[in-house]
Each structure stands twice: as structure tokens, then as C-alpha cells.
Kinemage of the C-alpha trace (Angstrom):
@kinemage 1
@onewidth
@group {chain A} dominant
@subgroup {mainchain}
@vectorlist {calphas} color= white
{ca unk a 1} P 45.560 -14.877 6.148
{ca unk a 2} L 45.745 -14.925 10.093
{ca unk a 3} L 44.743 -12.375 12.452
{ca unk a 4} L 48.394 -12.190 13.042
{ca unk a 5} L 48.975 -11.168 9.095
{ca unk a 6} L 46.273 -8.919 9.341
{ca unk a 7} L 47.316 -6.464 12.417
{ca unk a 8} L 50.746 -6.579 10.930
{ca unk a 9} L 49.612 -5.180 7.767
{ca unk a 10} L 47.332 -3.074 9.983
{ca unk a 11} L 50.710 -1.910 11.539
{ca unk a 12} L 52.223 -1.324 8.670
{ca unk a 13} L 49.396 0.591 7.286
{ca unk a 14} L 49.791 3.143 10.666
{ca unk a 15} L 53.022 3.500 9.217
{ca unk a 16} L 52.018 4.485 5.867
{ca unk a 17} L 49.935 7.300 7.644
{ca unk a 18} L 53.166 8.616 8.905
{ca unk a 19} L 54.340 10.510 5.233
{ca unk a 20} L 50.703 12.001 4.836
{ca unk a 21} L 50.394 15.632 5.128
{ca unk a 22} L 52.717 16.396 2.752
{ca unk a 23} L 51.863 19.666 0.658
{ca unk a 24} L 54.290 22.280 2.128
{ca unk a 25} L 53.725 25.772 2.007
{ca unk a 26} L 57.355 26.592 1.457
{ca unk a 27} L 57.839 24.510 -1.463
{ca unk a 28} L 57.930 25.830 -5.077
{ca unk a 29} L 55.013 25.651 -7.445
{ca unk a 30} L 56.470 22.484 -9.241
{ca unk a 31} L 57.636 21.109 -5.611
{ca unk a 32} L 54.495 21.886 -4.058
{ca unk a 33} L 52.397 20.356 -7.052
{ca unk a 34} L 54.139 16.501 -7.455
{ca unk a 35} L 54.053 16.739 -2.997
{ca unk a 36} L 50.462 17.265 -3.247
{ca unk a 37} L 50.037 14.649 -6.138
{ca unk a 38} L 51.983 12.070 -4.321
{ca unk a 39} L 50.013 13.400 -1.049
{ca unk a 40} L 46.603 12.364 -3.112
{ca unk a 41} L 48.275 9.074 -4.117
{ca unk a 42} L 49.214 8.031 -0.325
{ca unk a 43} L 45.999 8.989 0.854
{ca unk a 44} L 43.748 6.785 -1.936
{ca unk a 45} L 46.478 3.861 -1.136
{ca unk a 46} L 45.662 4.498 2.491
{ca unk a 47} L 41.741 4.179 1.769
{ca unk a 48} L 41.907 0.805 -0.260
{ca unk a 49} L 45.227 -1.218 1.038
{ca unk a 50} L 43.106 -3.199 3.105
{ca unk a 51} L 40.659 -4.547 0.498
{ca unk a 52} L 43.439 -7.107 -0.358
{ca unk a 53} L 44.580 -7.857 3.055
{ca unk a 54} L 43.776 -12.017 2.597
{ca unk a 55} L 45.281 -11.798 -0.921
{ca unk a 56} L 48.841 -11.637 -0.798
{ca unk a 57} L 49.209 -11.516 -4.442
{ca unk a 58} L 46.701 -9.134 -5.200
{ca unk a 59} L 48.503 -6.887 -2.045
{ca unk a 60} L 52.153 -7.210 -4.035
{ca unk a 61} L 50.628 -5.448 -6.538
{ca unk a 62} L 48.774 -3.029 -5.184
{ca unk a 63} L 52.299 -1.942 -3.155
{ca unk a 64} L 54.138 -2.420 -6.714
{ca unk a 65} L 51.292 -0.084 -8.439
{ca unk a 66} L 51.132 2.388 -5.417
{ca unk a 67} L 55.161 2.798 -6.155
{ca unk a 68} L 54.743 3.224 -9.484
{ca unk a 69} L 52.619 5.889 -8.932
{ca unk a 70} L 54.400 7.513 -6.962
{ca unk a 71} L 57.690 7.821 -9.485
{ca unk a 72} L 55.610 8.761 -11.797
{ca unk a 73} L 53.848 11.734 -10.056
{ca unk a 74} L 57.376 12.941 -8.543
{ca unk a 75} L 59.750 12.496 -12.176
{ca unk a 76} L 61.528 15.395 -12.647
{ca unk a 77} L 60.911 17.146 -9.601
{ca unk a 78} L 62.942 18.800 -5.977
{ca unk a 79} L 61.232 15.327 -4.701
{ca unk a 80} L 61.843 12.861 -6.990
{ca unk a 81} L 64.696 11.465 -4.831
{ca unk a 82} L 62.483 11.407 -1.791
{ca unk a 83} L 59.401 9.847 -3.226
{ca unk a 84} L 62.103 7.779 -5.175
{ca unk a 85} L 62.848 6.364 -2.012
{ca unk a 86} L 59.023 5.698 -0.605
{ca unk a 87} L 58.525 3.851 -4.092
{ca unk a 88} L 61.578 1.480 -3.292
{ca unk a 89} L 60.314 1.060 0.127
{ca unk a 90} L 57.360 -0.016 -0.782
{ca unk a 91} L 58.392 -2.602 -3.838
{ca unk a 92} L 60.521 -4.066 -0.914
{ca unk a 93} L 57.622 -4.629 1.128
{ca unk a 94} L 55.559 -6.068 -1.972
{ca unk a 95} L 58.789 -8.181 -2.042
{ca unk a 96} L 58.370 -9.806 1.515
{ca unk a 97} L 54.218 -10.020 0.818
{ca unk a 98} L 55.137 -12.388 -2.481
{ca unk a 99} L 57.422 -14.434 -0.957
{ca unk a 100} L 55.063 -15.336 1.843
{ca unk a 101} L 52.798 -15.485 -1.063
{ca unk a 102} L 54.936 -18.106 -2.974
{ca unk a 103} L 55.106 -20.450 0.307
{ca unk a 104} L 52.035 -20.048 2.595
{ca unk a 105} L 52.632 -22.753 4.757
{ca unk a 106} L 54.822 -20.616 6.483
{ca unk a 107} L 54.333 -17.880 8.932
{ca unk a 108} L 54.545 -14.321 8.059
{ca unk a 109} L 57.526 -12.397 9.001
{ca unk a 110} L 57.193 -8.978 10.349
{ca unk a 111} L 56.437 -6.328 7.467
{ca unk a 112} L 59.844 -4.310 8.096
{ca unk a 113} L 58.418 -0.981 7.646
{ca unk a 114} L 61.505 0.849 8.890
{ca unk a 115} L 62.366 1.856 5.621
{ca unk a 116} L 59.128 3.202 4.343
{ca unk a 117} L 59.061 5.415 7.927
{ca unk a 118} L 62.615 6.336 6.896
{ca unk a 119} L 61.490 7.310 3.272
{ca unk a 120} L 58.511 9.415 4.316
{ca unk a 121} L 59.984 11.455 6.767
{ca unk a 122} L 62.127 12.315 4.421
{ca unk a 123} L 59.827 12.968 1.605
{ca unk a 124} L 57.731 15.024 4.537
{ca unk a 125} L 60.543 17.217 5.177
{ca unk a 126} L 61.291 17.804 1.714
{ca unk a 127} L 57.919 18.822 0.930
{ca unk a 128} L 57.551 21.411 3.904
């Protein structure tokens, strides 16, 4: 991957940082429990998304895990809409990594991550 790859997933990682902080004092016990779950999750993913950063395959799945995770610690909750959302974002972005992944000889495109900023305001909101 080129240095070019790398501060855009850098950049995109920034963004990821932008949903942390979640657990919310006025939010139920159930509320405040999956926010603080999917808190945990975001911060781990924020620790170890670089570790794949020249392995665009291995980096579509850590995305696609990260958003599973997420679902699964939100089901059934005031925030499974919201974290719903953050999961999608992220499968989207796992989306763009594989197809650069499927034809390298091309450059990059931008990681969009308007949508995952989008998302985790939301989720941020919801869990405050």
C-alpha cells in the first residue's frame, strides 16, 4: 500500500475517533449498557485497525467483523438503529477497501467516511 493509502486510512481512522465517548449518563440501564459495549468495541477497533493497513483484504474484514460486532452488542436495544447505522457504514467502507483489493493496479479512492461521521454522531447523541 502507498503512503497515500496509508494517511487516508489514517484519516479515516480520526474519523472513527469521532463516535467514541459514548456511555451517556442519561441513558437507561439497557441503553447505557449496549452504548458502553459498543463504546468498548470502537475503542479495541481503534487500537488494532492499523495492524492491517498494507492488507486490504485482511482490512475488509476487520471493518466487516468490527460491524458485526457492533449489531450484535446493540440488538434489541434504544440504539440498535444508531449503531445499526455505524455497522452499515462501516461494511460500505470494507466495500471500497475490497474493491481496491480486487484490482490493485489502481489507485485508491478516497475512503468516504462521511457516512460513518454521520452514523456516530448519531449513535453519540443517542447514547447521551
Amino acid at each position: 500500500m502507498t503512503t497515500t493509502t496509508r494517511l487516508r486510512a489514517a484519516c479515516l481512522l480520526a474519523a472513527v475517533t469521532t463516535v467514541t465517548g459514548l456511555a451517556g449518563c442519561g441513558a437507561s440501564g439497557d441503553t447505557k449498557a449496549a452504548c458502553t459495549k459498543v463504546q468498548n468495541e470502537i475503542a479495541q477497533f481503534n487500537a488494532g485497525s492499523m495492524k492491517n493497513i498494507n492488507d486490504p483484504a485482511a482490512m475488509k474484514t476487520d471493518y466487516d467483523n468490527f460491524a458485526a460486532r457492533i449489531r450484535a452488542d446493540a440488538k434489541g436495544t434504544d440504539i440498535e438503529a444508531e449503531a445499526g447505522a455505524v455497522a452499515t457504514s462501516f461494511e460500505k467502507l470494507a466495500q471500497q477497501v475490497a474493491d481496491f483489493s480486487a484490482n490493485p493496479s489502481t489507485t485508491m479512492p478516497n475512503l468516504n467516511s462521511a457516512d460513518v461521521i454521520a452514523a456516530g454522531t448519531a449513535l453519540k447523541k443517542k447514547c447521551t
